[in-house]
Every structure is written in C-alpha cells, then in structure tokens.
C-alpha positions in Angstrom: 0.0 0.0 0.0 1.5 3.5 -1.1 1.7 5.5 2.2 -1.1 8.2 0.4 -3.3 5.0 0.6 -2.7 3.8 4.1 -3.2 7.8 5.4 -6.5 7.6 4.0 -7.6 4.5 5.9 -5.2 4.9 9.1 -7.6 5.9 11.8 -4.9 7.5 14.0 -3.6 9.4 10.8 -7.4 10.6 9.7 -7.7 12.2 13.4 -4.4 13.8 13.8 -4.5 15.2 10.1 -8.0 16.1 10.3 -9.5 15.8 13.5 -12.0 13.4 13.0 -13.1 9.9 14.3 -14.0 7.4 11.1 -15.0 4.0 11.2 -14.4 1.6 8.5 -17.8 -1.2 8.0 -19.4 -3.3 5.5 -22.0 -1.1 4.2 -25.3 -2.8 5.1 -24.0 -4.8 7.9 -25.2 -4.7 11.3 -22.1 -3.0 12.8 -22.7 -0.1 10.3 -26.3 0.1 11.5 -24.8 0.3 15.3 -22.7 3.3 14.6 -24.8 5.1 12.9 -27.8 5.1 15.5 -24.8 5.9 18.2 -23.4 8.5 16.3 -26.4 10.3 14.9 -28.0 10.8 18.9 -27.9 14.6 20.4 -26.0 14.3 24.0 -28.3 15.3 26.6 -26.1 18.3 27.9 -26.8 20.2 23.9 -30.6 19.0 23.9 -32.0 21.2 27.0 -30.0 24.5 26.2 -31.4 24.6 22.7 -34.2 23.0 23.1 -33.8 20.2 21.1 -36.6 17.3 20.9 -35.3 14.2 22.9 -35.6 12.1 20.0 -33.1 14.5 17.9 -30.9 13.3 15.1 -27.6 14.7 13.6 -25.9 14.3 10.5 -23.7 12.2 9.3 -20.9 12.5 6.4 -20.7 9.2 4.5 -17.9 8.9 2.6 -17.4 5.9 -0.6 -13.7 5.2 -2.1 
C-alpha cells in the first residue's frame, strides 16, 4: 500500500490530520447500523439549552472510495 493509501484509511492518521473519528464497516452490515444510530443521537447536555426534541438526530458524512 503506497503510504497516500494507508493515510487515508489509518484511523490514528485521519484524526491527527484532520480531527475526525472514522470507522471503517461493510456497508449494510449490522455494525454499520450500530454506529450510525450511536453517532447520529444529540447528547443530553446540547438537547435542553437549545431546546432540542429528545428524539433528535444529527448528520452524518458518508464517505465511498
């Protein structure tokens, strides 16, 4: 692997470089599923300043090579 490839996948190298958490899955499979319905919650402590439903959802950036 040419070291541009393996910065693009390295997940220690995506979050120093760009500060970011990603998380490598078989799209469709379960464990994509999991992270996506953890990741897309609101934390409690931004819901009740702003007002936020309890039930809230965030984005998410998918991203296909």
């Amino acid at each position: 692997m040419k070291p541009y490839q393996y910065n693009l996948v390295s997940k220690r190298r995506l979050k120093q470089q760009y500060g970011f958490d990603a998380f490598f899955v078989r799209p469709g499979s379960e464990q994509e599923r999991e992270w996506i319905a953890f990741f897309g919650q609101v934390n409690v402590k931004w819901r009740r300043p702003f007002g936020w439903p309890a039930d809230g959802k965030k984005g998410i950036v998918r991203v296909s090579l």
